[in-house]
N, C-alpha and C positions, 0 to 999 in steps of 0.2 A: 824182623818183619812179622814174627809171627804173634808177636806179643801187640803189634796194631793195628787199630779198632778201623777194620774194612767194610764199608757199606753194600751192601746188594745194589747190583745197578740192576734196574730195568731195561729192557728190551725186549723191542719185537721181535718175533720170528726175521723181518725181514733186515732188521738192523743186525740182530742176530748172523743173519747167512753172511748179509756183509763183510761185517768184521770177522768172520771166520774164511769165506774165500779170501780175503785181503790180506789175511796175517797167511795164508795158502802159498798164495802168491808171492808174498816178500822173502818165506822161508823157502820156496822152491825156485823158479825162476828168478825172483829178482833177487836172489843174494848169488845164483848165477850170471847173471850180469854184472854185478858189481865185481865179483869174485873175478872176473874176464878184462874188466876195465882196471881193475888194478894190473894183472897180470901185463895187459897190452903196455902202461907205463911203464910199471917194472924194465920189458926190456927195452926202455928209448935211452936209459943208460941211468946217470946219477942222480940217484933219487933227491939229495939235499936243496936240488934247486928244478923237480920234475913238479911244477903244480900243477899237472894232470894228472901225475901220484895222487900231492894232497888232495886233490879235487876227489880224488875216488875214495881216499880211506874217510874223508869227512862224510861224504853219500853213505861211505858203508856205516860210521858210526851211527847217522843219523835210521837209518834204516835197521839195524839192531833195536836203537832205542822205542822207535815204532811197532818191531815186534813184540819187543817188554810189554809195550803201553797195552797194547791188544791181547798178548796173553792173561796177562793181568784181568782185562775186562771181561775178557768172555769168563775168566776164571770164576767171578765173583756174577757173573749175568745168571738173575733171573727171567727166563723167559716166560711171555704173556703180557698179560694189564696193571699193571702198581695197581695193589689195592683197592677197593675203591672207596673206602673208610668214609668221614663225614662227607657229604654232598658241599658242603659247608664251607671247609675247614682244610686247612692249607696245607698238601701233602706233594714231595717227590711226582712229579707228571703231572700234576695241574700250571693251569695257566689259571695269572695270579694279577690283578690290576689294585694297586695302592695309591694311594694320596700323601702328600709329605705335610707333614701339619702344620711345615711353618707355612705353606703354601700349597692350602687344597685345593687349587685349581693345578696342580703340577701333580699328572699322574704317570702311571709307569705300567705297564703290562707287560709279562714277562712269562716265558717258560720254568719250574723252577726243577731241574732238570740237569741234562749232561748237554755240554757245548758239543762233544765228541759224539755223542749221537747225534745230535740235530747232523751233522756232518756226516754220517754215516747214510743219515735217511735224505743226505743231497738239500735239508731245508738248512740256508744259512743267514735266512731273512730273520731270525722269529730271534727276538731276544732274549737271552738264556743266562742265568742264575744258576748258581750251584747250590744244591741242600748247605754247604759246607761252608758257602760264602758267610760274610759279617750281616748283611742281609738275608740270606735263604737259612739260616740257621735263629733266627731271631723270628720270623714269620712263620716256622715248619709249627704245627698247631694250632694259630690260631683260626679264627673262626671270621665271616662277615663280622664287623664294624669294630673287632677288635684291633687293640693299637700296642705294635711294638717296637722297641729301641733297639738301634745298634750304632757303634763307634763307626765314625768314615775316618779314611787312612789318615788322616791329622787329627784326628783324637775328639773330634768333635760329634755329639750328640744326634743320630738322627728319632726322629720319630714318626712311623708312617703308622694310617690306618689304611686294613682292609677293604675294599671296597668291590671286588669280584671275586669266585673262586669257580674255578670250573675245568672239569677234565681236559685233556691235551688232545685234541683229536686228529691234528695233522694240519 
């Protein structure tokens, strides 16, 4: 893992506190309740056919792997404002509206961002792109009325132009 290439995520202080009380919380209390609900199965007797066993070690795995996901993040969180580089020009935390060119009347406006933060910050309305996606990696740079390609999952050609760019405000 150490040899890859990890992006700075952004965040707010307040997404920030979030995912730090939340990854608090899993790693204190709620891996003592899990740790109790397995226990409680445990002794109702033969584990092979107790799926209130499995029901608890799947919760616990799942909940481990939410702890990963979050140490990870904060590991790599810069806290404050993404940059605020061109006014222009298509970066991590803006909000981004395109046009597809086979059909500029079909546009898209988008966060281009973390789905896990929007989630963090409670907003699950706003539509969200990754830097990393085949889209959000193909658009990170350019500029208004610039036009960039990317393959969609069946191998086929898109090509959008810019048509907004503007900071993420909430």
């Amino acid at each position: 893992m150490a040899d890859e290439q990890v992006d700075t995520v952004w965040l707010t202080q307040e997404a920030f506190d979030a995912a730090t009380a939340e990854l608090e919380h899993l790693k204190g209390a709620g891996r003592a309740a899990v740790t109790a609900k397995i226990a409680r199965a445990r002794d109702e007797g033969d584990l092979s056919e107790n799926a209130g066993y499995h029901a608890a070690r799947d919760e616990q795995g799942q909940q481990e792997l939410r702890i990963r996901q979050l140490e990870s993040m904060l590991r790599h969180a810069q806290v404050g404002e993404a940059p605020a580089g061109d006014a222009d020009q298509v970066s991590p935390g803006c909000k981004v509206t395109i046009y597809y060119d086979d059909d500029p009347d079909d546009t898209d406006t988008f966060l281009l961002g973390s789905r896990e933060l929007m989630a963090l910050a409670g907003n699950t309305e706003v539509e969200v792109f990754s830097p990393q996606s085949p889209l959000g990696s193909a658009i990170i740079g350019k500029k208004i009325g610039e036009t960039a390609s990317y393959s969609a999952p069946n191998g086929k050609p898109i090509d959008v132009t810019i048509l907004e760019v503007e900071p993420y405000v909430g």
